[in-house]
Structure formats: structure tokens, C-alpha cells
C-alpha positions in Angstrom: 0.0 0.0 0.0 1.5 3.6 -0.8 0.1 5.1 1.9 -2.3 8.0 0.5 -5.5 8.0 1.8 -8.0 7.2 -0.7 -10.8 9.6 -0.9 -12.9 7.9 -3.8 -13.8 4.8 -4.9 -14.5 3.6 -7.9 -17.3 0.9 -8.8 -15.2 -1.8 -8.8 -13.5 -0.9 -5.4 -17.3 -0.5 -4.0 -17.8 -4.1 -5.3 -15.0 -4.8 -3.5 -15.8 -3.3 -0.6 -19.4 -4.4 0.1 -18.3 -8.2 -1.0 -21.1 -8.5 -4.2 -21.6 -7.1 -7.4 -25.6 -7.5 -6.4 -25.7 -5.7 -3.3 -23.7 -3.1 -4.8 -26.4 -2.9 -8.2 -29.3 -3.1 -5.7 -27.9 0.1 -3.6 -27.2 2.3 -6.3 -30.6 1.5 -7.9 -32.2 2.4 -4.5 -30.8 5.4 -4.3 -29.0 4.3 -0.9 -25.6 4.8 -3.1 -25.1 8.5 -5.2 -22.0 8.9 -7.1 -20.2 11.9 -6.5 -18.7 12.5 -9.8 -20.3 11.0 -12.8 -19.1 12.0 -16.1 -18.1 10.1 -19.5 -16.5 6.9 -18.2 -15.5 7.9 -14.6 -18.0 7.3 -11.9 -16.4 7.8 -8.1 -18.4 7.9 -4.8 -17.2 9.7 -1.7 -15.3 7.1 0.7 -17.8 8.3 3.4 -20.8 7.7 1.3 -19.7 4.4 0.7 -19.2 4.0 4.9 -22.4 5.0 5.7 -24.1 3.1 2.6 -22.4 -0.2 4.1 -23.4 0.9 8.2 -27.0 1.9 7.4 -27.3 -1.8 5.5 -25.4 -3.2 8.5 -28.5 -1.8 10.7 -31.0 -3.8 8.6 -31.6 -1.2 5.7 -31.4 -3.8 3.0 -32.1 -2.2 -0.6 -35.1 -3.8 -2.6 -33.8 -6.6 -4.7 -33.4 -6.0 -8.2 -35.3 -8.0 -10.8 -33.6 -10.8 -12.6 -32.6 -10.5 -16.0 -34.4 -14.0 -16.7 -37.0 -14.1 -14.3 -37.7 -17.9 -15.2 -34.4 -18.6 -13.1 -34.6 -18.5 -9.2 -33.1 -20.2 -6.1 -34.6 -23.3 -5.9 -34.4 -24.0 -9.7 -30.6 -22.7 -9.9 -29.2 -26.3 -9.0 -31.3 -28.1 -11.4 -30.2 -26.0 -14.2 -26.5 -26.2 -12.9 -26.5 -29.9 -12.9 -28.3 -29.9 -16.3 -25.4 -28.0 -17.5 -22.8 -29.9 -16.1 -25.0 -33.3 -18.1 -24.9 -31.0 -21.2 -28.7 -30.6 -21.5 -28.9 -26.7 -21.7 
């Protein structure tokens, strides 16, 4: 580590942070997460909003999940399509 204090983080250091791509899609689409500068291709969010994003989900604020992409798929169908897969049926 070089020792400067980082002061913004960039989406992929929030993913980092919070431990899942998910949570961290779910937050910003909740508004829970705001970056702080958004423009062309660079998106940073303060270091405290990030802190405060993670503490107010640590107290139980859990954003609203997002919907699923293909909403066919869910949990308890997820392992049968795996092992499909694996078989070569899908």
C-alpha cells in the first residue's frame, strides 16, 4: 500500500468493498448509493458515502432486490439448471 488516503472509490472498489456485485447494483438502484462524480466513463463515490451506505445496511436497511434478468431462473431451480449444464442438456 503507498500510503495516501483514498478519498474515492470507484465501482469496482465498491464491489470490492461491500463483497457483491448484487448488493452493490441493488444500492445504487435504490438510491442508498449516489455517485459523486459522474461523467463520461469515470464514476467515483465519496469514501464516506460508501461507509455509511455499508453501516445503514449493516443496521438492517437492505435495498429492494433487483429483478432478474431472466425471471424464469430462481433459487430453488438454480441447482437443477447447474446440474443440467454440467450433463450438457442446456
Amino acid at each position: 500500500m503507498s500510503g495516501v488516503l483514498k478519498l474515492g472509490y470507484r465501482p469496482e472498489d465498491v464491489i470490492e468493498c461491500f463483497g457483491s456485485a448484487e448488493l452493490y447494483e441493488e444500492a445504487r438502484a435504490a438510491g442508498m448509493l449516489k455517485p459523486s462524480i459522474e461523467r463520461h466513463k469515470l464514476v467515483l463515490f465519496n469514501a464516506s458515502d460508501v461507509h455509511r451506505c455499508w453501516d445503514r445496511m449493516m443496521k438492517g436497511e437492505v435495498p429492494p432486490p433487483r429483478p432478474r434478468k431472466n425471471p424464469r431462473v430462481n433459487v430453488a431451480n438454480a441447482a437443477e439448471l447447474l446440474s443440467k449444464k454440467k450433463e450438457g442438456g442446456v
